[in-house]
N, C-alpha and C positions, 0 to 999 in steps of 0.2 A: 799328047799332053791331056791331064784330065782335066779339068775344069770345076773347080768346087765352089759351089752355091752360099752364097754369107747370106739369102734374104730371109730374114724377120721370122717368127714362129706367124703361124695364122692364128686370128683370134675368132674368126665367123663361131657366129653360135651360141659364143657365150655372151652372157647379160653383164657381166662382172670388165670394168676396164683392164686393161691389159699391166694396169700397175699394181692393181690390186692383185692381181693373179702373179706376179711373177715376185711382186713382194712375199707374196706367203712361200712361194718354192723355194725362194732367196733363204726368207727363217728355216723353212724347215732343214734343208743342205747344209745351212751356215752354223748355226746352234743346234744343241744337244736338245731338241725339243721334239715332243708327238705331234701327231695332228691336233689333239685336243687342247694342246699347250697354244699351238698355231691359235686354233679359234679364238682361246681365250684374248691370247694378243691382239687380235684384229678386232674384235668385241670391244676392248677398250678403246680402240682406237673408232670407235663406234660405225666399225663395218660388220655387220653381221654375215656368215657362212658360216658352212656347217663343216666340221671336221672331215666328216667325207667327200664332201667336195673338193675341198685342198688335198685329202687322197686322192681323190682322180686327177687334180690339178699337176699336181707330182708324176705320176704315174705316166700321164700325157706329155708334159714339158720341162720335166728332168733333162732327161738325155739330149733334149735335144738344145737346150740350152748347153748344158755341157758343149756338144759338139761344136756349135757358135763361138764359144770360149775357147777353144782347142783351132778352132780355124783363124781368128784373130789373134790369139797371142806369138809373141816370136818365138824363133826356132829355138829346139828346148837345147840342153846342153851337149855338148860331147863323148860326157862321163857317166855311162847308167851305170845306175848300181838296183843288185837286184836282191831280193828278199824271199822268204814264201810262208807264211804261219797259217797254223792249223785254225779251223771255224769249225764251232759244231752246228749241223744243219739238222735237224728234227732226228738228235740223238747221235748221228753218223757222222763219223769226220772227216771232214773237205778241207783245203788246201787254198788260201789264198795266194798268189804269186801277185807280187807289185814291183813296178819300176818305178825308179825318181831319176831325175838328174842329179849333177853336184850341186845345184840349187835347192832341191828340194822338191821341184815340180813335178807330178803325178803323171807318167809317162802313158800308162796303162798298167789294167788288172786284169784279172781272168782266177774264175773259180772252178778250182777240178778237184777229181776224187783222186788222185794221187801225184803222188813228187816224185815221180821218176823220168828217165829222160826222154819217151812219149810225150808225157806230159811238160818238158820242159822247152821239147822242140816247138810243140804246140803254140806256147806264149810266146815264144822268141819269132813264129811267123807271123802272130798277130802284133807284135811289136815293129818289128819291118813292116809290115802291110802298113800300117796306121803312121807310122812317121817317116815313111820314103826314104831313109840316107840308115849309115851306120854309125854307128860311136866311132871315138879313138879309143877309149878304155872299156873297158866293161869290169864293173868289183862284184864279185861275190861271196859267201861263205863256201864252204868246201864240200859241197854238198858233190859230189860226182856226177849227175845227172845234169849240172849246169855246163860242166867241162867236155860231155857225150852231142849236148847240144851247139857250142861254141866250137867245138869242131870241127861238125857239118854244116853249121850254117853260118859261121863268120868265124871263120879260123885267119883271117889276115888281120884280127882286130887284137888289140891286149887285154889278157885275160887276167886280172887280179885274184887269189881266191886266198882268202884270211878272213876270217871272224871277227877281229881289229880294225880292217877298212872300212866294214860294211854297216859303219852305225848311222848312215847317210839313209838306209834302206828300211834299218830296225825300228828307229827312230819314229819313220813315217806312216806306222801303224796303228800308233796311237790315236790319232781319230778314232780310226775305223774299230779299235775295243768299245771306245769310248761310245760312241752307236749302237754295236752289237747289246752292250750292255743297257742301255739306254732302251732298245727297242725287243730284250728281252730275245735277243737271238735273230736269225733270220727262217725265215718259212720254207724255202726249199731253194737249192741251187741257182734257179734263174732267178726268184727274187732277190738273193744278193747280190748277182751279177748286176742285175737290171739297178739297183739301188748302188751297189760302189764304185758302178763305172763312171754313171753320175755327182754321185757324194763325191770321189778324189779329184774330179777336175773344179768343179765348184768350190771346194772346200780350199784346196790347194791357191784358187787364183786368186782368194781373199786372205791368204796366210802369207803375206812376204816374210820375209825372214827380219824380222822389227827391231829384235838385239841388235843388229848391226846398222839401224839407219835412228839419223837424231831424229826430234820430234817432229820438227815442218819435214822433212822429206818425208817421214813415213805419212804423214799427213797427205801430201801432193799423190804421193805411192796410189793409193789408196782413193783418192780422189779419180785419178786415172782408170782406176779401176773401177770404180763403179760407172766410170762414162763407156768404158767397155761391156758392161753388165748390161747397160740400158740398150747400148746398139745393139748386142747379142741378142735381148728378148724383145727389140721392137717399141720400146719404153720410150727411148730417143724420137723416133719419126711419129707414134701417136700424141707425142706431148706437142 
């Protein structure tokens, strides 16, 4: 049995309290904002740092936040549905693949230079590796290379493939344009890796699904979740 670690990011070193620091990775994951936008924010709020510092801020406890969020939340759904759209990366075009659940929730991502079924198996073992158990359904579009991969490495699972089911998957993209465009593209393959694996889990655990809940639940929803935020970055036990 493995044993996975929930304790707190470390803060040694830095002069800046641990709220201020996970405040700004919070802005920058959560809204469509730059580093410079960040500074500006926190300047009114009359903290001064410098936009590159909440660049390395990021850089340093993205992920690892993520990860915290990912080890705390419940077990995601039964039903992935899977996706894959094109990113241009300094001209060249790569391949994003993303899973959600039937909720909505950011299973994992993975960026490669092609969508073939190498490249398919590739994500579907980092999807098992990272969530332990299998689905009961699995939706895709009819890409062939999902059904090469579905039947070496989870052929006892149900395999959906229509272009109609999969608006669960399509759907969930929309941040991550919303970014790309925003940040003016991404710089080369690991830094979008290293930036979306982070951006979808963060992004995702503060997007419930809000059409569907009145206003005090979405309120509590949401409440609870920032008290997960706080544990996940340490916010909780310094205060």
């Amino acid at each position: 049995m493995v044993v996975v670690s929930t304790a707190a990011p470390s803060y040694k070193r830095h002069r800046y309290p641990s709220e201020i620091i996970d405040h700004c990775v919070w802005l920058y994951f959560r809204f469509t904002l730059s580093f410079r936008d960040v500074e500006e924010v926190m300047l009114q709020r009359g903290v001064v740092v410098s936009y590159e510092t909440i660049r390395r801020w990021c850089a340093k406890f993205g992920q690892d936040y993520a990860n915290q969020l990912r080890r705390r939340r419940a077990r995601p759904g039964d039903k992935w549905h899977l996706d894959e759209v094109f990113v241009k990366i300094n001209g060249k075009q790569h391949y994003l693949w993303r899973a959600v659940d039937q909720d909505g929730t950011v299973l994992d991502v993975l960026v490669q230079s092609r969508r073939n079924a190498p490249a398919a198996k590739r994500f579907f073992r980092k999807l098992l590796k990272g969530l332990g158990y299998v689905p009961r359904v699995l939706v895709t579009d009819k890409l062939g290379s999902y059904q090469v991969a579905h039947r070496e490495m989870m052929p006892s699972v149900e395999h959906r493939r229509s272009r109609y089911l999969n608006n669960r998957a399509e759907l969930s993209h929309q941040p991550t344009r919303q970014r790309e465009r925003a940040m003016h593209g991404f710089k080369s393959p690991a830094h979008a890796q290293l930036f979306l694996s982070a951006f979808g889990v963060i992004c995702s655990h503060f997007r419930p699904r809000r059409h569907r809940l009145p206003a005090g639940e979405y309120r509590q929803v949401m409440a609870d979740r920032f008290a997960v935020w706080r544990e996940s970055t340490g916010s909780a036990t310094a205060a």
